[in-house]
C-alpha positions in Angstrom: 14.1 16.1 44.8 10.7 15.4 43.2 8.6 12.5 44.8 8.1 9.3 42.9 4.3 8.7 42.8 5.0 5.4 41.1 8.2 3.6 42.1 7.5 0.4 40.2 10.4 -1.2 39.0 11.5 -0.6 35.4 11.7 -3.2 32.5 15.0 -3.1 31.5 16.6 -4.5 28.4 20.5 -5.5 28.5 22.6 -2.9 27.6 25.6 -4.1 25.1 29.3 -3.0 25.2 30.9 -2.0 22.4 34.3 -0.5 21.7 35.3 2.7 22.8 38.2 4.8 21.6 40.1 7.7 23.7 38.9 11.3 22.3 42.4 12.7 20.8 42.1 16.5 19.9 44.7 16.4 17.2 46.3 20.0 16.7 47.5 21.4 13.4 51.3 21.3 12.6 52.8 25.1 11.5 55.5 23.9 9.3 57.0 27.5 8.7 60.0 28.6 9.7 59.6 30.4 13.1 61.4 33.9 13.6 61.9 34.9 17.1 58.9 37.0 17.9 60.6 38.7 20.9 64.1 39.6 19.2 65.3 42.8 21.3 65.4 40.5 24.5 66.7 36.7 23.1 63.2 35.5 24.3 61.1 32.9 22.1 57.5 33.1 22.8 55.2 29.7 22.7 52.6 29.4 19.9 49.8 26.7 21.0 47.4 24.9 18.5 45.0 22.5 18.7 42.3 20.2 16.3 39.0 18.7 16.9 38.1 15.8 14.8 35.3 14.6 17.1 32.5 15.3 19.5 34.0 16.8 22.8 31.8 19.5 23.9 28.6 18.4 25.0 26.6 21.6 24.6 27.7 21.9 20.9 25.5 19.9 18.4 28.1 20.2 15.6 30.2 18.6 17.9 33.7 19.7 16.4 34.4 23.0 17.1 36.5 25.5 19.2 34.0 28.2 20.9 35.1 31.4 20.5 35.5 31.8 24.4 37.3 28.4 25.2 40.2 29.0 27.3 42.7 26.5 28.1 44.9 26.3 31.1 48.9 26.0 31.1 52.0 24.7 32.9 55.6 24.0 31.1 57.8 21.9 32.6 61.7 20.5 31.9 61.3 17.8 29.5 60.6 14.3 31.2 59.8 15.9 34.4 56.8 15.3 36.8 54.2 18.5 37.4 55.9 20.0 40.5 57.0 23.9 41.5 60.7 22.7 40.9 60.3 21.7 37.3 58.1 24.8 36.5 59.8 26.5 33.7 59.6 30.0 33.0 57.2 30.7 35.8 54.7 28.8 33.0 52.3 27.7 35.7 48.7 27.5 34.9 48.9 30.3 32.4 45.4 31.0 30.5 45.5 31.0 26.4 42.1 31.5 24.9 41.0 30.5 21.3 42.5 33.7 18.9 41.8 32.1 15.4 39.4 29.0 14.3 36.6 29.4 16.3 33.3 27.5 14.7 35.8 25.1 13.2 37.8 21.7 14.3 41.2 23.5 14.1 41.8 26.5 16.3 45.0 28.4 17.6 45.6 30.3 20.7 46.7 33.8 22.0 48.0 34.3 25.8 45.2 35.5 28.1 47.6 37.1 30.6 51.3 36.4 30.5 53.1 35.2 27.7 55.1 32.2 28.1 58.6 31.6 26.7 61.2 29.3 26.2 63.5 28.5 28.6 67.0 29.2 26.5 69.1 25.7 25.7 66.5 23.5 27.4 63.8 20.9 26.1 60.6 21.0 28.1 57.1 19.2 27.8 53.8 21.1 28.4 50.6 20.0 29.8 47.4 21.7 29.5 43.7 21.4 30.2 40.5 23.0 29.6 38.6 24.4 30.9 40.9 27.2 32.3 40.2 27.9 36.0 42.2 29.7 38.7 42.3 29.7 42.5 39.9 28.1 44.2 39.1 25.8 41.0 42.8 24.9 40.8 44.9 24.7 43.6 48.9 25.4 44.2 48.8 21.3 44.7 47.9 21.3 40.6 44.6 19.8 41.4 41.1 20.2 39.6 38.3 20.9 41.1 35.2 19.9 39.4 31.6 20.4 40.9 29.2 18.9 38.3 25.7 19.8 40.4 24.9 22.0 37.3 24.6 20.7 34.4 23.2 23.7 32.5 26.6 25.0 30.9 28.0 21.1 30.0 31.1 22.7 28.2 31.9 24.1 31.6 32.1 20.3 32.9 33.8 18.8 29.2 37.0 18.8 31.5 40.0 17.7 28.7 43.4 16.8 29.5 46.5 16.8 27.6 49.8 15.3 28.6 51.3 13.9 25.5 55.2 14.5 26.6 55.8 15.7 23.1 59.3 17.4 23.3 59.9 21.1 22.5 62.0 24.0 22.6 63.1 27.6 21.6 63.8 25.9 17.8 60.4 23.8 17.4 58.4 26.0 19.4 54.7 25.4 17.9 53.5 23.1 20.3 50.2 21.3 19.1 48.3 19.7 22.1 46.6 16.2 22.4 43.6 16.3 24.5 41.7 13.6 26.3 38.2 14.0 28.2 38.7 12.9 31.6 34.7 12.9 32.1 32.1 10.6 32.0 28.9 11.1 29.6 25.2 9.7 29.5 22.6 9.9 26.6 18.9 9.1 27.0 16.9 9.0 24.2 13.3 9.2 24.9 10.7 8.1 22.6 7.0 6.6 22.8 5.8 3.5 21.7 4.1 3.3 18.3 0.9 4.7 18.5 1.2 6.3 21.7 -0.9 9.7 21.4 0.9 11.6 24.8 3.4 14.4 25.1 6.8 13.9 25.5 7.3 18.0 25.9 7.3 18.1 29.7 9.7 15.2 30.4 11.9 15.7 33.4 14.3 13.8 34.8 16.8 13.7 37.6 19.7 11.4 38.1 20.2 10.4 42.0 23.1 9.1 44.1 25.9 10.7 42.1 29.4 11.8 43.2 29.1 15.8 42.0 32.4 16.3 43.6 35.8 15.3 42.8 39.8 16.0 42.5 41.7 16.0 39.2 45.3 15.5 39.6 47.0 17.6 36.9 50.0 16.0 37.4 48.7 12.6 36.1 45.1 13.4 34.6 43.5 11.1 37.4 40.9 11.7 39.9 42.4 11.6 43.2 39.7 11.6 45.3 36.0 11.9 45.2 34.0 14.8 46.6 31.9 14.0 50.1 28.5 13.5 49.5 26.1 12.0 47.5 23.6 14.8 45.2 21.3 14.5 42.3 21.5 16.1 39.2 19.3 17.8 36.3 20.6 16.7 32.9 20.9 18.8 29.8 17.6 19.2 27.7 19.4 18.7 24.2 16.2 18.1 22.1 12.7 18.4 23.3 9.7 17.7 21.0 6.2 16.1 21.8 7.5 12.2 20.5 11.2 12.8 21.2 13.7 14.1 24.1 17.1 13.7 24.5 19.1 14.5 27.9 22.6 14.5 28.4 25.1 14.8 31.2 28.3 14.8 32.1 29.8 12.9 35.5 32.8 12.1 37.6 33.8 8.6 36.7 33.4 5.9 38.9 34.7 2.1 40.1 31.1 1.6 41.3 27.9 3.4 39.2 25.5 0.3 40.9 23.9 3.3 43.7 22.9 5.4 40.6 19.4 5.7 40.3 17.4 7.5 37.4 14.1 9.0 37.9 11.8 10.2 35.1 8.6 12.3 35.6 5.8 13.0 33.3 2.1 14.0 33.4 1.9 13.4 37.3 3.6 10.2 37.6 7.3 9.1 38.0 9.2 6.3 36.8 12.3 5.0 38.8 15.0 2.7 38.5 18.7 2.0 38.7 21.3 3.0 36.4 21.2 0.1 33.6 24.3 -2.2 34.2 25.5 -4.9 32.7 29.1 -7.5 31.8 31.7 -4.4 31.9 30.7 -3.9 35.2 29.7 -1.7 37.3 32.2 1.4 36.6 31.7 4.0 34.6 35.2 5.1 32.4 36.4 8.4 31.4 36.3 9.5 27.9 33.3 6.5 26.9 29.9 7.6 26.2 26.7 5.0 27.8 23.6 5.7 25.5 20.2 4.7 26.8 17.3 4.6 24.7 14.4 5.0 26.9 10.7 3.7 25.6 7.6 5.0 27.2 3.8 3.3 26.8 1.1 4.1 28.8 2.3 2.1 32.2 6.1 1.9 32.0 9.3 2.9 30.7 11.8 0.9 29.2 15.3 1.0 28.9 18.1 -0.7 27.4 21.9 0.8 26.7 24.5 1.0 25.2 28.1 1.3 26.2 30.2 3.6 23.0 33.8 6.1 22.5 32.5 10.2 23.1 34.0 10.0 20.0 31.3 7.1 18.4 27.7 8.4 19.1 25.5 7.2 16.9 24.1 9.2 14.4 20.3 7.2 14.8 20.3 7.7 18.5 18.6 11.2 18.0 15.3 11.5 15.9 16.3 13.1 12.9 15.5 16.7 12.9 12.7 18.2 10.8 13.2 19.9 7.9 14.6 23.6 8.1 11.7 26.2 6.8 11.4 27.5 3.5 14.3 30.8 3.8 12.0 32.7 1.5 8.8 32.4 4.2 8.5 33.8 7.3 10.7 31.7 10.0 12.5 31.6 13.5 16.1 30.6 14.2 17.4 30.3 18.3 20.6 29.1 18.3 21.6 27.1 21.5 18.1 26.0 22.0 16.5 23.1 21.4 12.7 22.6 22.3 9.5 24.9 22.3 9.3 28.7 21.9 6.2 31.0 22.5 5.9 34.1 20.7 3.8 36.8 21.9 2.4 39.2 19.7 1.5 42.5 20.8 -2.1 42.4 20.3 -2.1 39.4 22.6 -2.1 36.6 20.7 0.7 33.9 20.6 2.1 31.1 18.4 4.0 27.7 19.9 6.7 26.8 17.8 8.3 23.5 17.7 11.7 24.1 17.0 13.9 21.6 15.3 16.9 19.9 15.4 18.8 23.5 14.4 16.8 25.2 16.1 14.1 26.5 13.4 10.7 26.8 13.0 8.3 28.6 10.4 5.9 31.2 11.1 1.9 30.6 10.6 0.9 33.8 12.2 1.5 36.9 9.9 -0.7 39.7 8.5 1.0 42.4 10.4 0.8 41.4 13.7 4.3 42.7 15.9 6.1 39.9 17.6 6.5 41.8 21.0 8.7 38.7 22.7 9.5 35.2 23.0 9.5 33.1 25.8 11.5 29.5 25.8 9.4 27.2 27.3 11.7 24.5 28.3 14.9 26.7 29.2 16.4 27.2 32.7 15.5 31.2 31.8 11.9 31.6 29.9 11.3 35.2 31.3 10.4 37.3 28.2 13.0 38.6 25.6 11.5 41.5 23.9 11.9 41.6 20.1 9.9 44.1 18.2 9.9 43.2 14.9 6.5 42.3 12.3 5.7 38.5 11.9 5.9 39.3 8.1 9.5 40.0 8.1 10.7 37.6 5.7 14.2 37.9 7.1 14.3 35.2 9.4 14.2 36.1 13.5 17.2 35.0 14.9 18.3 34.8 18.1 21.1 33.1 20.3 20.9 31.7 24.2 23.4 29.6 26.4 22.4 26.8 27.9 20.0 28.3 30.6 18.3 30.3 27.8 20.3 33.2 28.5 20.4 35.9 25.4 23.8 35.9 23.7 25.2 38.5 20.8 25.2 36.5 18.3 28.8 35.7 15.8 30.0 38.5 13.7 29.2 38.8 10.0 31.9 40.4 8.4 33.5 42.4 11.3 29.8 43.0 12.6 27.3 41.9 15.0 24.3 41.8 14.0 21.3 43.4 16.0 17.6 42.6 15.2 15.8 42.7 18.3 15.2 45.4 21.3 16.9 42.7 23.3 20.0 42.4 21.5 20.2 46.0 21.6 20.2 46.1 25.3 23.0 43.9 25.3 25.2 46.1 24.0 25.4 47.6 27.4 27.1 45.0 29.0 30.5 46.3 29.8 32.0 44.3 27.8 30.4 45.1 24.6 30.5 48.6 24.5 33.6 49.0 22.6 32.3 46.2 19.7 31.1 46.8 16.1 27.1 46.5 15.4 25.1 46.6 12.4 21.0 46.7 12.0 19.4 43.9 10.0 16.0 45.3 9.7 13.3 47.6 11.3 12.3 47.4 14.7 9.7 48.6 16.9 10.8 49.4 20.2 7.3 49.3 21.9 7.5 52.1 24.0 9.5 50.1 26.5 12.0 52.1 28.6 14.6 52.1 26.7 17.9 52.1 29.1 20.3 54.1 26.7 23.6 52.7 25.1 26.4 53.7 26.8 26.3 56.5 30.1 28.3 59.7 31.5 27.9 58.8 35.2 28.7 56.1 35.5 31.3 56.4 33.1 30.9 54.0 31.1 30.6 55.2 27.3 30.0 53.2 23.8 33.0 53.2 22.1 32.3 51.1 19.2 30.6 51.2 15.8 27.5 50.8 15.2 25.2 50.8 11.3 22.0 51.3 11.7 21.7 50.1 7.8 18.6 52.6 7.3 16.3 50.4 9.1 13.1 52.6 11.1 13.4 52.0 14.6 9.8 53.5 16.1 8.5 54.1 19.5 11.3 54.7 21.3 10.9 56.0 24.8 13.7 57.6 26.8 12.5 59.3 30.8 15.4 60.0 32.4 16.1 62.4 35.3 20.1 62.7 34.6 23.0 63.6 32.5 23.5 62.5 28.9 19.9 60.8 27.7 19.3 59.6 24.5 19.1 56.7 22.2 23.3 56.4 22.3 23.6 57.7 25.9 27.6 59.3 25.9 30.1 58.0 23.1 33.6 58.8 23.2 35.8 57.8 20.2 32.3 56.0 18.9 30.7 56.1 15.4 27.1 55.8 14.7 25.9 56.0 11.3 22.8 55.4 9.0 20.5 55.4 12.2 16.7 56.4 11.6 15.0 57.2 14.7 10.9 57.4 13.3 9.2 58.0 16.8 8.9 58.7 20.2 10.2 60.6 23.1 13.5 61.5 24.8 13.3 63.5 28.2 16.2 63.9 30.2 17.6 66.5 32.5 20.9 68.2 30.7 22.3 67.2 27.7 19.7 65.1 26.2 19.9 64.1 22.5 17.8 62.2 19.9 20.7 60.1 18.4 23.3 60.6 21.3 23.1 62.3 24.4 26.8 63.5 24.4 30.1 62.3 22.0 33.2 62.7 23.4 36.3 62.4 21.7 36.6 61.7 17.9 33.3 60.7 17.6 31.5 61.0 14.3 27.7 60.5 13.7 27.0 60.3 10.1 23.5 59.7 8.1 21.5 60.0 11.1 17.8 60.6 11.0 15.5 61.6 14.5 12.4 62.5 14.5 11.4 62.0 18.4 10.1 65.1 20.5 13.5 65.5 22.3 12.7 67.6 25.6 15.0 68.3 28.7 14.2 70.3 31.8 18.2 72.1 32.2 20.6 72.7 29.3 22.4 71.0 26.4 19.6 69.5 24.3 19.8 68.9 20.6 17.7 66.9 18.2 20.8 64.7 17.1 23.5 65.3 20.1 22.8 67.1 22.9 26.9 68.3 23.5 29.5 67.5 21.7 33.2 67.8 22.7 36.2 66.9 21.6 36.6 67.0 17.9 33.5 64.8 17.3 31.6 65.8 13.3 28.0 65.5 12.7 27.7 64.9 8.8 24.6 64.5 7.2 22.3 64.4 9.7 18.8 65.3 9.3 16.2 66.3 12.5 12.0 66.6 12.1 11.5 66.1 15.8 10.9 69.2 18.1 13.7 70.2 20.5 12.0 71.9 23.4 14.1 73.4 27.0 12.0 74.8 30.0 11.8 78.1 31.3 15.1 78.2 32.5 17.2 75.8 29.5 19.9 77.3 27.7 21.7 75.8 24.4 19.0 74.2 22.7 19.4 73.3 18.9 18.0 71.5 15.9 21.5 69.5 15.5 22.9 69.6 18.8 22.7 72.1 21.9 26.0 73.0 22.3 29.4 72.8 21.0 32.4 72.3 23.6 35.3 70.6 22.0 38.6 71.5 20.1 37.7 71.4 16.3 34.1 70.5 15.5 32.2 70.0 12.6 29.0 69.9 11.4 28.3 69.8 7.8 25.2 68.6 5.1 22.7 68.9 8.0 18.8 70.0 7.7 16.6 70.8 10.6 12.8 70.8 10.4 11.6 70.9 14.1 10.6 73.5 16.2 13.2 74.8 18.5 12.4 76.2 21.7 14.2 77.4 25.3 15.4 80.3 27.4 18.3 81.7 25.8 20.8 80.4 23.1 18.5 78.9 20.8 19.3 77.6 17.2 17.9 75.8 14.3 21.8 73.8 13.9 23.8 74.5 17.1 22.3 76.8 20.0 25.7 77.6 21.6 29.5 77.3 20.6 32.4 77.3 23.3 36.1 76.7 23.6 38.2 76.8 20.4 37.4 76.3 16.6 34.5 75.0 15.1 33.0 74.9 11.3 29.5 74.5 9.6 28.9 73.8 6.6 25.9 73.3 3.5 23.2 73.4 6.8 19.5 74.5 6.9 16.8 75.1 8.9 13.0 75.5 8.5 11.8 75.0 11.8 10.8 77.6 13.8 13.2 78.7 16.8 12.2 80.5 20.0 13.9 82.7 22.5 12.2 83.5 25.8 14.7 85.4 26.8 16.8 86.8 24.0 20.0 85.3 21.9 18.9 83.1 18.8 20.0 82.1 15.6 18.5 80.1 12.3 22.1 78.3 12.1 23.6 79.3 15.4 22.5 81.0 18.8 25.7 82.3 19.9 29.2 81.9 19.6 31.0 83.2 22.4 34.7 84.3 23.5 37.3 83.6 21.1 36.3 80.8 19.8 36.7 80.7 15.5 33.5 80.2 14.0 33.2 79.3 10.2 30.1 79.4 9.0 29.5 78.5 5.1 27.0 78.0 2.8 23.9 77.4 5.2 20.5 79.0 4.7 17.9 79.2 7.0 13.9 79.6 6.2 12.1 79.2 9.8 10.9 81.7 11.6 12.7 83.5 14.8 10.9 85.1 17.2 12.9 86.1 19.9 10.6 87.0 23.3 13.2 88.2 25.6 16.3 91.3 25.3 18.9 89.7 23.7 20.6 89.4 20.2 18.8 87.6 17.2 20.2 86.4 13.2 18.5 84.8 10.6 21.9 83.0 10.5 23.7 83.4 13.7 22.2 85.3 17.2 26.1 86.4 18.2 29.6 86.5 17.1 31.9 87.4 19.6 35.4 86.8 17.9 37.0 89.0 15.3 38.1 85.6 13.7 34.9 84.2 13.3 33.3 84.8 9.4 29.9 83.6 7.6 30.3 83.5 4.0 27.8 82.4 0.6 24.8 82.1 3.2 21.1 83.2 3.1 17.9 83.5 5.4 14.0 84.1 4.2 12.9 83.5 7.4 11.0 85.9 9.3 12.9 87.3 12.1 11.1 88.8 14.9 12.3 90.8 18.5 11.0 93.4 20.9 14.3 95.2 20.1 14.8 96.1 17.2 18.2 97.5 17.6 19.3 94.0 18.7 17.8 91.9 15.8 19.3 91.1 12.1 18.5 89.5 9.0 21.8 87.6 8.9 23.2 88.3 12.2 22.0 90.3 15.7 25.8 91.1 16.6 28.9 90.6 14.5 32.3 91.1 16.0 33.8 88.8 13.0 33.4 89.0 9.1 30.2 88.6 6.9 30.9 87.7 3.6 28.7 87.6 0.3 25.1 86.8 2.5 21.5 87.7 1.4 18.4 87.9 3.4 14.7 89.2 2.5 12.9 91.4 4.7 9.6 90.3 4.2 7.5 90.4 7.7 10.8 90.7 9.9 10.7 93.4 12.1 14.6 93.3 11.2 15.4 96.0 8.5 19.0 95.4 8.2 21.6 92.5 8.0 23.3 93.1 11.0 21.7 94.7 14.0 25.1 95.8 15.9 27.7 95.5 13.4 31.3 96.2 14.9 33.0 93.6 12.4 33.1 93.6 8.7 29.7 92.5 6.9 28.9 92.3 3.4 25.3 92.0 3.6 22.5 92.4 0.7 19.1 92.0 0.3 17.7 89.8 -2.4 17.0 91.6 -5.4 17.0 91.7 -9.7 20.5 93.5 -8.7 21.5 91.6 -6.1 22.2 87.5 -6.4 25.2 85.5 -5.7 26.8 83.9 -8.2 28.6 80.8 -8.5 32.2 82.5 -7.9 31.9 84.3 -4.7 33.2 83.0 -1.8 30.4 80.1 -0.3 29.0 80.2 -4.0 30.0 77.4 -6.0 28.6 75.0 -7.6 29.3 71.0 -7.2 28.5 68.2 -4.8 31.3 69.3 -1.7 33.8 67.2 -3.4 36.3 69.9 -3.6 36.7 73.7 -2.4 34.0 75.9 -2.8 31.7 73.6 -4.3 28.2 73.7 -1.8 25.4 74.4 -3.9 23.5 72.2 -6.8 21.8 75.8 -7.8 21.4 79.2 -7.3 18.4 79.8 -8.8 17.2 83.6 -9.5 15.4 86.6 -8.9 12.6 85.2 -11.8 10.9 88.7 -12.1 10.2 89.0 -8.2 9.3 85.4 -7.9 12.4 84.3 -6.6 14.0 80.8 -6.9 16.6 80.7 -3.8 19.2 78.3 -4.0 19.2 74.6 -3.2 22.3 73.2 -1.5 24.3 70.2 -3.2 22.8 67.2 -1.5 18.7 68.4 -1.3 
């Protein structure tokens, strides 16, 4: 414990008793009429409830309200009975229900955990319950609570609530609504400086010696059955900290005799001791009463008088009213949880202190484009750094949520989902547990060129299988090195959906399938409205500027991709979209690529190489330039191989091809191995370029399928045909006064893709040799 420098004794003022009333948590009454939820076996299941209409959890300022993770413990018994293993009904015994409906209100019902309990048939039985919900060691097969109150830094953990009411129930009335009562003990000291005292509150600490931290709850009659050996300190719980205010609070084991308590406050180098206050109630301190303590500091000594209240009857003047919340259409902060001061650091080095208040707000000073790179919480149990990555000037205010040791949190849904405006709260998302969640973007971030630890991973498995909205919003300087299997922003998704994500800059390296957007999508995963431009590089196969592999029946739709895709010597299915396709019926349609694609063999401005069964493109392009070292390319695909169905439709490509090596090269596809494979109503002006002539074509370098209505120019191809080896069907034609598609060939028509045939918003003309080529529907 800390040494007291100055253990004069304290002035002390008496402290005054006043009434205190027993917290009740009221529940709601469900007044329908119940139908038996578990007909086909005669079973009725229990449906619990329960109200707050006062303060009962110590780390919630509202005071009234059901966390969304409260879980309650409990045990049915025959009606009249004591808690013992022969009146256990049902096998109900401690059985965890946690809150399912009313969290962040007074009013809250609740959904089994584990097992479901059910009526005993033809019997009346009572139930009791408490909460917090703990299992073996914290409650034993003796239906005693064990409560160690040495930490103090997650107070709801120690709100320890009882109910026992012997309300009679059965399979006919079988809402049960539970009455609560806090079997705890709680102090409040209110710190504050004498008028025209010009220190600093801000660094107050305080311990409170000589305290029981151990102790027994008997379940069976809500009493504490014996106290836990040993005599510890304890920290409180900083609830408000400011420079003329703090208040601390904590919970403890009630006591016949509270006279060995002593207090010890220390500030600017010197420590203030003194007893626990006592006065004409005694020396004992009650469960479910509240002793308030305004402590008064001047320049040689602390004060302290008290007051003796119900949990349920805090004052509301015992706290120093919080400032006002910041203009919402200014620049501001909000940390939920916290209470105190906050440094932000901007990334040019500078900082700003924020004083937050009462609800945990604070306005901004700093602005003019300076990047908030973290923020530090100065008077947390946790102030390491939690990166943020968003402009000062960003009117929409920078919110954040912590527990009570300053630990980040997700913060509460809005409309099905959770928001995410920092690099932090991103990270989180890779907590086991809140991989499978919904996630929306709230505004542009920079990611700072931190290591970015991807979303979701193949080995170990453990995938995103949520949603998540990028809402449009930039997110810049992303940087992704890593030596393994499925890299990129969104690591490996199976049965995911990303949408309306706009990757700006940076870098993703990675080793085999490596990915701008996603690094692999399993399943029925669908990534629509995506935007990358990053440099996307790997050093093996599978590497795409949105996906590097898809399987399954996963879609790309609408995607578009300016970053260059680059293999090494020896990578194989590289694309401008996504390396390779290995699933059962993939799609990719309204796609554009811009970026330079570049690897051994298998190369493609959409997909470098398809495998396994079906897959279809659609209304695609590419511009960027694609390169073959060694052979097999394709402006829209590299090479589909075996029997797999290719459709290709509508897709034009304008990049160049040059393919270095002896393999197959297309202006639209490098190889199509199955006879059921076609390309219809497509077109390439690129210039396509090999060392073999024989093996190179304007639409396609080897056709074992159908080609149907496609045009090419020749222009400085070395290509002088469509097809180079043609043993399927190809309806091929070069550009010309003579030669144009028109709106009702195959691939042809004209509309927005809302119905068949309907891909292209013109087809231009030939325009006396000046050609105007067509534009798909959604350029």
């Amino acid at each position: 414990s800390r040494k007291t420098q100055d253990d004069r004794p304290l002035r002390m003022f008496r402290w005054i008793p006043a009434l205190a009333a027993v917290l009740l948590l009221t529940g709601c009454v469900h007044e329908e009429t119940v139908q038996d939820d578990n007909y086909d076996t005669g079973r009725v299941p229990v449906r619990f409830s329960a109200g707050i209409d006062v303060e009962t959890r110590v780390s919630n300022p509202e005071g009234n309200q059901w966390d969304a993770a409260d879980t309650i413990g409990i045990y049915m018994i025959r009606a009249g009975g004591t808690l013992s293993d022969t009146e256990i009904r049902e096998g109900a015994k401690n059985k965890p229900y946690a809150v399912a409906s009313g969290a962040g209100s007074g009013s809250a019902s609740f959904a089994p955990a584990a097992d479901v309990v059910y009526y005993p048939n033809g019997e009346d039985v009572n139930f009791i319950a408490y909460y917090p919900y703990g299992d073996a060691p914290t409650v034993s097969a003796g239906y005693t609570y064990r409560m160690d109150i040495s930490n103090q830094n997650v107070p709801a953990r120690l709100d320890l609530l009882y109910s026992n009411n012997k309300a009679v129930y059965n399979s006919k009335v079988h809402d049960a609504n539970l009455s609560f009562e806090h079997l705890m003990t709680k102090l409040v000291f209110n710190a504050v400086l004498t008028p025209g005292n010009s220190a600093s509150l801000a660094n107050l600490q305080m311990e409170i010696q000589n305290v029981n931290t151990l102790a027994d709850f008997d379940l069976a009659t809500g009493v504490t059955s014996s106290d836990g050996a040993g005599q510890r300190l304890i920290v409180p719980f900083s609830r408000y900290v400011s420079a003329d205010s703090v208040r601390m609070e904590a919970i403890l084991i009630p006591t016949a005799d509270a006279s060995g308590i002593r207090l010890v406050f220390s500030l600017n180098g010197k420590s203030y001791a003194s007893p626990l206050p006592v006065g004409t109630t005694g020396v004992a301190l009650q469960k479910g009463k509240c002793y308030i303590y305004r402590v008064l500091f001047d320049e040689s000594e602390v004060k302290i008088d008290g007051t003796l209240t119900g949990w349920d009857e805090i004052p509301d003047d015992v706290t120093p009213p919080p400032t006002p919340d910041p203009d919402p259409s200014l620049p501001s902060v909000h940390i939920a949880g916290y209470r105190g001061q906050a440094t932000l650091h901007f990334a040019s080095g500078g900082q700003e202190v924020l004083a937050l208040n009462g609800n945990g707000k604070a306005g901004l000073t700093t602005q003019s484009g300076e990047l908030i790179r973290s923020v530090t919480l100065d008077n947390a149990a946790n102030n390491a750094p939690i990166l943020i990555g968003r402009k000062a000037e960003d009117v929409l205010p920078l919110s954040l949520r912590v527990d009570a040791n300053g630990n980040l949190l997700l913060r509460d849904a809005v409309n099905g989902y959770i928001p995410i405006a920092s690099y932090a709260e991103f990270q989180l998302i890779n907590d086991p547990a809140n991989l499978g969640k919904k996630y929306k973007q709230e505004t542009a971030i920079d990611l700072m060129s931190e290591e970015w630890a991807q979303i979701g991973t193949h080995t170990p498995s453990a995938p995103f299988t949520g949603e998540y909205d990028g809402g449009e919003y930039e997110i810049t300087n992303l940087k992704i090195d890593g030596n393994n299997f499925c890299v990129g922003f969104f690591g490996f998704a199976i049965n995911a959906t990303l949408r309306n994500i706009r990757l700006v800059s940076g870098t993703v390296n990675g080793l085999s399938a490596v990915g701008g957007i996603c690094g692999g999508a399993d399943g029925s995963s669908s990534i629509t409205n995506c935007y990358s431009g990053v440099a996307v590089t790997g050093t093996e196969n599978h590497i795409g500027g949105i996906c590097g592999i898809l399987w399954g029946s996963s879609t790309i739709t609408s995607c578009r991709n300016t970053g260059n895709v680059k293999g090494s010597s020896i990578s194989n299915n590289i694309g401008g979209i996504t390396g390779v396709f290995d699933g059962v019926d993939i799609k990719i349609k309204d796609c554009s690529n811009q970026g330079e694609v570049e690897g051994a063999t298998f190369t493609g401005g959409i997909v470098g190489f398809l495998i396994q069964r079906t897959a279809e493109i659609s209304a695609c392009l590419n511009s960027g330039i694609v390169k073959s070292t060694g052979g097999y390319s394709g402006g829209i695909v590299g090479v589909s191989a075996g029997s797999i169905t290719l459709t290709v439709t509508a897709c034009y490509n304008t990049g160049t091809l040059e393919n270095n090596g002896n393999g197959y090269t297309g202006g639209i596809v490098g190889v199509v191995d199955s006879t059921a494979s076609t390309i219809t109503g497509c077109y390439s002006t690129g210039t396509v370029t090999g060392s073999n002539q024989s093996l190179i074509g304007l639409i396609c370098g080897r056709n074992a399928g159908k080609i149907n209505f496609c045009y090419w120019t020749k222009g400085s191809s070395t290509a002088t045909q469509g097809v180079g080896t043609d043993t399927g069907t190809s309806y091929t034609y070069e550009f010309s006064a003579s030669a144009w598609p028109v709106s009702n060939m195959p691939g042809w028509g004209i509309g927005d893709d809302s119905t068949v045939n309907t891909y292209w918003k013109s087809l231009g003309g030939w325009n006396g040799g000046t050609p105007d080529y067509p534009v798909l529907w959604w350029e």
